[in-house]
C-alpha positions as CSV (number, residue, x, y, z in Angstrom):
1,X,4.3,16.3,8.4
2,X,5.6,19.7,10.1
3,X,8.2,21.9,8.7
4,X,9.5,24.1,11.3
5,X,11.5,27.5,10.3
6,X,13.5,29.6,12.8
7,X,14.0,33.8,12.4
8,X,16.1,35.8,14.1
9,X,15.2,38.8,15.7
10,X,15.9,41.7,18.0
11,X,13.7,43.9,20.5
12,X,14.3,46.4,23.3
13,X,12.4,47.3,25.9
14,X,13.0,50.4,29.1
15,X,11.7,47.4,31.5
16,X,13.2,44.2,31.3
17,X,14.4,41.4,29.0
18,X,11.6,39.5,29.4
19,X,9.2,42.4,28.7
20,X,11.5,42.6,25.1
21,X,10.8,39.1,25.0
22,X,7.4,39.4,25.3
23,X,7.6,42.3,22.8
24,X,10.0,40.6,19.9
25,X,7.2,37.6,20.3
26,X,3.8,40.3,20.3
27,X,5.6,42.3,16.7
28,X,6.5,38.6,15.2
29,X,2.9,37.6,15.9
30,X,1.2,39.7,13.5
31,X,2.4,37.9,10.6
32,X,3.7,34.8,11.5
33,X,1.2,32.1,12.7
34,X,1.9,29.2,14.8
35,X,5.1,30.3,16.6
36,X,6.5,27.5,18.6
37,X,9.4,28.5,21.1
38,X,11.4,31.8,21.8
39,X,15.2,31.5,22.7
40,X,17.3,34.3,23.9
41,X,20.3,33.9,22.3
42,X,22.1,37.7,23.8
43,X,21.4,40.0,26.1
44,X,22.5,43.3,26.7
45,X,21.8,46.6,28.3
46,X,22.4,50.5,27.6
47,X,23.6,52.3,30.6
48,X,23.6,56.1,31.0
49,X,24.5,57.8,34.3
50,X,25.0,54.5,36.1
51,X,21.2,53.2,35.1
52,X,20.1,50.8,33.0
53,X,17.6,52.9,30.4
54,X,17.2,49.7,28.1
55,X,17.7,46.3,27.8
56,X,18.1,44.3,24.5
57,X,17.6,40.9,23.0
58,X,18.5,39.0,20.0
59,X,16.3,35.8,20.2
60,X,15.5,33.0,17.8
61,X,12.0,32.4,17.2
62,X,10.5,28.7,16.0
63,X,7.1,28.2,13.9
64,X,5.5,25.7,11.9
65,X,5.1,26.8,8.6
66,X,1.8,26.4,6.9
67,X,1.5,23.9,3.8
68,X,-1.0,23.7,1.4
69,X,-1.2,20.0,0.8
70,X,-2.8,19.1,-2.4
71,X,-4.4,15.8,-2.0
């Protein structure tokens, strides 16, 4: 049996939304174990003098949570 809990979180990143991807997923690795699937939920950008300087997630992130079965 597999119990599967999802967190929300956000990263930003001056390349690209898959680079905060790859960021948000890289930070949540170092404690939590077992992470499943990633899903960008939002997007967004900051713009200054008609350039994009940083773009922005909010993703929801899947793992299996660990259980200590007694048996």
């Amino acid at each position: 049996m597999s119990i599967i809990k999802v967190l929300e979180v956000m990263a930003n990143s001056s390349k690209s939304w898959e680079d905060a991807t790859q960021i948000a997923v890289s930070h949540a690795a170092k404690t939590l174990h077992n992470i499943r699937s990633v899903w960008i939920e939002d997007q967004s950008a900051v713009v200054v003098g008609n350039k994009i300087i940083e773009y922005r997630i909010t993703a929801k992130m899947s793992f299996e949570v660990e259980l200590n079965e007694k048996k």
